[in-house]
C-alpha positions as CSV (number, residue, x, y, z in Angstrom):
1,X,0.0,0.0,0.0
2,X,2.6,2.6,1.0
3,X,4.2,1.8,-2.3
4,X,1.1,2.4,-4.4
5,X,0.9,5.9,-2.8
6,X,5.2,6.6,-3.5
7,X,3.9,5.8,-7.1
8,X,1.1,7.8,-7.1
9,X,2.5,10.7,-5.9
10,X,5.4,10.5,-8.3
11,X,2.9,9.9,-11.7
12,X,1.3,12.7,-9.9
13,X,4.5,15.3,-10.0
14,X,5.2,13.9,-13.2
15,X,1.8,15.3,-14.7
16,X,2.1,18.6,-12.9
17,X,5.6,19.2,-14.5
18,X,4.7,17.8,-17.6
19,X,1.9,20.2,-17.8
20,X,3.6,23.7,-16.4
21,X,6.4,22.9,-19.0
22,X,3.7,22.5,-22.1
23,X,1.8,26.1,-21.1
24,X,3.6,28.7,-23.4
25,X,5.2,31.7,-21.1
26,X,2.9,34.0,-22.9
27,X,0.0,32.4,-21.8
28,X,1.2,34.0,-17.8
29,X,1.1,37.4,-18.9
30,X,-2.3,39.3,-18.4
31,X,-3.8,41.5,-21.1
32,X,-3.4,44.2,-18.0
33,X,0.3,43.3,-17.4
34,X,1.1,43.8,-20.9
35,X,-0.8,47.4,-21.0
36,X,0.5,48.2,-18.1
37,X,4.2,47.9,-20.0
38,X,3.4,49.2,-22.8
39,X,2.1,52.4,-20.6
40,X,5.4,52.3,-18.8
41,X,7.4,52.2,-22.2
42,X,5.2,55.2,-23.5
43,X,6.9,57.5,-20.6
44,X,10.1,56.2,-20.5
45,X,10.8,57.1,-24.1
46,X,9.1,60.5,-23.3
47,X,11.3,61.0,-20.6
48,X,14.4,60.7,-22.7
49,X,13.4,62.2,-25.8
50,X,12.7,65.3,-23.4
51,X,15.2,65.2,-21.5
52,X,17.8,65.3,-25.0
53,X,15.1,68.1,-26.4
54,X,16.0,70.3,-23.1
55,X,20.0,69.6,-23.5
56,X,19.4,71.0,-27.0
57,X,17.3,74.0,-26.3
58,X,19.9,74.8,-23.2
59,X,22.6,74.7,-26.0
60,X,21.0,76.4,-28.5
61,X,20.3,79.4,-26.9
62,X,17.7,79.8,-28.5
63,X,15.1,80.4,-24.7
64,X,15.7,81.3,-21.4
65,X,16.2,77.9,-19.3
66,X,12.3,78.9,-17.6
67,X,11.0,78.4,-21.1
68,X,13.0,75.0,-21.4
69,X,11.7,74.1,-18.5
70,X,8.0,74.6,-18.9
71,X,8.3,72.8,-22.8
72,X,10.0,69.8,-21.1
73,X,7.3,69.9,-18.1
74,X,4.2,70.7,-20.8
75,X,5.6,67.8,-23.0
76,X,6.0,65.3,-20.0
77,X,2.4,65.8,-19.3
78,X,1.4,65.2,-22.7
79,X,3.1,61.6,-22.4
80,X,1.3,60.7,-19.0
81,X,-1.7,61.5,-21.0
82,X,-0.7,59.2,-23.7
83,X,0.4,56.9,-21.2
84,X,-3.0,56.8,-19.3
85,X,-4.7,56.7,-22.5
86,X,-3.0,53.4,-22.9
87,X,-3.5,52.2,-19.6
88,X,-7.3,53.0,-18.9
């Protein structure tokens, strides 16, 4: 009897590992995981192509830093919006 069970248990793991291995690693991602990245990804590339946009206008000149500042600020809250837009 006890070595029915050892063999039961073990066909038992077997399946379970068998199975976990078949699932594709998509198929663990949510739909809201994946928006929430793409979200995330939205800002991030914001965030650099504004920061690189500020570096320039510094440079160039061409406004006062204030003004910089505000166009980098303005065009950081454009990409939350985009961002949220994405999320919700």
């Amino acid at each position: 009897m006890n070595l029915n069970f050892v063999n039961l248990m073990r066909a038992t793991l077997a399946g379970i590992v068998l199975f976990s291995v078949s699932i594709p690693p998509e198929a663990y991602a949510t739909e809201r995981g994946k928006t929430r990245q793409a979200s995330r990804d939205v800002r991030q590339t914001g965030r650099e192509d504004e920061r690189t946009a500020k570096d320039e206008c510094r440079k160039g000149d061409e406004q006062s830093n204030a003004n910089c500042r505000r166009d980098k600020r303005d065009a950081k809250q454009e990409n939350r919006e985009e961002a949220r837009d994405i999320k919700y």
